[in-house]
C-alpha atoms as an extended CHARMM CRD file, in Angstrom:
* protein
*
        73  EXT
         1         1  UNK       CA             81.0000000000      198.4290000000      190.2590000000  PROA      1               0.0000000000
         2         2  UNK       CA             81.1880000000      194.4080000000      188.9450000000  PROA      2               0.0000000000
         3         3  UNK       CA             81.9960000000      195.9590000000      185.6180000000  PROA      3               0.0000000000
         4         4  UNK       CA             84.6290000000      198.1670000000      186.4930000000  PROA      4               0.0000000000
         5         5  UNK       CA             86.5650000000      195.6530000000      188.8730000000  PROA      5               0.0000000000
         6         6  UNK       CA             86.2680000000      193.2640000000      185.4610000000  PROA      6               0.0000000000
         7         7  UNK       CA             87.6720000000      196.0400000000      182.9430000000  PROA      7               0.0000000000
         8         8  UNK       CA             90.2910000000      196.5490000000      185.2630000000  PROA      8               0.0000000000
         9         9  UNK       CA             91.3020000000      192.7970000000      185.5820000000  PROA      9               0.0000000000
        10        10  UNK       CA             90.6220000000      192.6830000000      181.7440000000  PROA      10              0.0000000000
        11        11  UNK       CA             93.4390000000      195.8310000000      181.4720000000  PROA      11              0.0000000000
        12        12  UNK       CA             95.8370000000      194.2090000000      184.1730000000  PROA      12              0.0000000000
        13        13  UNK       CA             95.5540000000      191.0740000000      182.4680000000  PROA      13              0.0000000000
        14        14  UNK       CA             96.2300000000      192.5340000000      178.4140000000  PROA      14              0.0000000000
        15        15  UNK       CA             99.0130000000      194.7070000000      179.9160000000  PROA      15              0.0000000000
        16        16  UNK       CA            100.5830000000      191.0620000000      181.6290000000  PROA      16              0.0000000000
        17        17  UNK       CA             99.7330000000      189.6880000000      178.1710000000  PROA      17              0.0000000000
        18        18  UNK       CA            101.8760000000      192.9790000000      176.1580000000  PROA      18              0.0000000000
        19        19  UNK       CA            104.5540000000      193.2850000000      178.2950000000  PROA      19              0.0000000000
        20        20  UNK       CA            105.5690000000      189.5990000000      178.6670000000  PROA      20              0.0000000000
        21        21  UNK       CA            105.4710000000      189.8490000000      173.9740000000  PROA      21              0.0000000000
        22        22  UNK       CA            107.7170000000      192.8740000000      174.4830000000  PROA      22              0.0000000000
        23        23  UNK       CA            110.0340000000      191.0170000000      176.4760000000  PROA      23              0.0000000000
        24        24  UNK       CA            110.4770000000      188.4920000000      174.3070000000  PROA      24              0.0000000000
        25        25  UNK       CA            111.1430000000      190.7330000000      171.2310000000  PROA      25              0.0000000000
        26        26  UNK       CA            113.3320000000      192.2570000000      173.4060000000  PROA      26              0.0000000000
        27        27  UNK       CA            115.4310000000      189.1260000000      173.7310000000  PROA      27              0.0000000000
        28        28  UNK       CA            115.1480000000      187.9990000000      170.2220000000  PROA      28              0.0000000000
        29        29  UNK       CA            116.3410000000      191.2040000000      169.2370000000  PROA      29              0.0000000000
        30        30  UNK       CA            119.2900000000      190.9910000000      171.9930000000  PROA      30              0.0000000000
        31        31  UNK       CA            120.3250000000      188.1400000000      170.6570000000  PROA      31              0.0000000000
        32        32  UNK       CA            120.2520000000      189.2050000000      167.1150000000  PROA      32              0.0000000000
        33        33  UNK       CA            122.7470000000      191.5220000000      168.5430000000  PROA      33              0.0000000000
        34        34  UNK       CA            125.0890000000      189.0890000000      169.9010000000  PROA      34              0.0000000000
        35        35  UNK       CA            126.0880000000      188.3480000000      165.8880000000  PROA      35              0.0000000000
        36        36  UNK       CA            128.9010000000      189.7070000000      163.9420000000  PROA      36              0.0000000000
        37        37  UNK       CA            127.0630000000      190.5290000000      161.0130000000  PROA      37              0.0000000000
        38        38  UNK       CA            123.2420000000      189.8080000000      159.8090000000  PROA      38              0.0000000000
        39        39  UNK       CA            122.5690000000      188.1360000000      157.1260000000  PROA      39              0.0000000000
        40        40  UNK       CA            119.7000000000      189.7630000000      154.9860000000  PROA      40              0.0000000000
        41        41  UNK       CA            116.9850000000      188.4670000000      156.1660000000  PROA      41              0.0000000000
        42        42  UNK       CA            117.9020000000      188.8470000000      159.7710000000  PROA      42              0.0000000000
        43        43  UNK       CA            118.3820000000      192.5740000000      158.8160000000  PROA      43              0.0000000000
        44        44  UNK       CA            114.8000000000      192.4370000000      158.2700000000  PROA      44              0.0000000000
        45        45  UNK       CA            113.5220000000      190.7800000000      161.0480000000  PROA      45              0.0000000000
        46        46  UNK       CA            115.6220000000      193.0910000000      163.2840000000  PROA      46              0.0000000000
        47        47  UNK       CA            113.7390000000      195.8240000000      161.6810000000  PROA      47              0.0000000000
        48        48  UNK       CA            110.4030000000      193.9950000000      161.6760000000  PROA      48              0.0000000000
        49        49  UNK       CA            111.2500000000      193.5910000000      165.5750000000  PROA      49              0.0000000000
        50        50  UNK       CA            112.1760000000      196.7090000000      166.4760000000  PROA      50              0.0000000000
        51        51  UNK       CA            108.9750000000      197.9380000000      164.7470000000  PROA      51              0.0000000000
        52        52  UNK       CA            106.8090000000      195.6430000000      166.3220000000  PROA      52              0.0000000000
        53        53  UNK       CA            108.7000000000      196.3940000000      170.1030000000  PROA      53              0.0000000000
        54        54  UNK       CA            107.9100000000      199.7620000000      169.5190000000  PROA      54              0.0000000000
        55        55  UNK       CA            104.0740000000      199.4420000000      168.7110000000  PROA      55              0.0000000000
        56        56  UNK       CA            104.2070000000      196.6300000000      171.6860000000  PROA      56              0.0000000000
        57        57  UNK       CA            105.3650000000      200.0750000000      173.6530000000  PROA      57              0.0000000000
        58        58  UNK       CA            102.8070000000      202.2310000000      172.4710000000  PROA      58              0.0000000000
        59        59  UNK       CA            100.2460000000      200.1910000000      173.2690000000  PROA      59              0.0000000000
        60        60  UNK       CA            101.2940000000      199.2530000000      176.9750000000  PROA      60              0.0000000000
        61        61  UNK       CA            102.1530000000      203.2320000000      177.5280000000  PROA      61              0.0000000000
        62        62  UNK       CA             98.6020000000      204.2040000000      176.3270000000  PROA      62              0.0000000000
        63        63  UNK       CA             96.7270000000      201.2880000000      178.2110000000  PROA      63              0.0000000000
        64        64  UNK       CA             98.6930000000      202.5050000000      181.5080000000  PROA      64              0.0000000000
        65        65  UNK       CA             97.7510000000      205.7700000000      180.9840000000  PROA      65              0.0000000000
        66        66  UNK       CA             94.0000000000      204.8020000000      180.5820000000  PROA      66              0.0000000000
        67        67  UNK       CA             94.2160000000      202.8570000000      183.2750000000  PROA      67              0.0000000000
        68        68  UNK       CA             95.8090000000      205.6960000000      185.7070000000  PROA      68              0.0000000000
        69        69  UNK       CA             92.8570000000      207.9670000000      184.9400000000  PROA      69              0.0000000000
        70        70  UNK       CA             90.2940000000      205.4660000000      186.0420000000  PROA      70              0.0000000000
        71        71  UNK       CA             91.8270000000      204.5400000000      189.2430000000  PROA      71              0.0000000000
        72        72  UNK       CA             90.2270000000      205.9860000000      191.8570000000  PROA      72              0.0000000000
        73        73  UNK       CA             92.3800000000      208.0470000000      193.6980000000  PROA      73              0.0000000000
């Protein structure tokens, strides 16, 4: 039961940790947006980011779905 309640705190604690990154490439990206034009290399870091958001994604929606099937209902 000890081990459980620590995976769980591990998993709440990761997820904090993944969605507080995706935030923040959220707002870098956001404020890539606020410019008229990109120069090339912030074309690729918008790309780079919106990769990198998306994997950020991935993993939070598969670690919530993990962590929905071992709740106990």
């Amino acid at each position: 039961m000890q081990k459980l309640m620590q995976e769980a705190t591990d998993q709440e604690a990761l997820l904090k940790r993944l969605r507080a990154e995706h935030r923040a490439l959220e707002a870098r990206l956001q404020e890539l947006e606020k410019h008229l034009s990109l120069t090339a290399q912030e074309q690729i870091e918008w790309v780079e980011l919106k990769k990198r958001k998306l994997a950020k994604r991935d993993q939070i929606q598969k670690l919530e779905r993990r962590f929905v099937r071992a709740s106990p209902d």
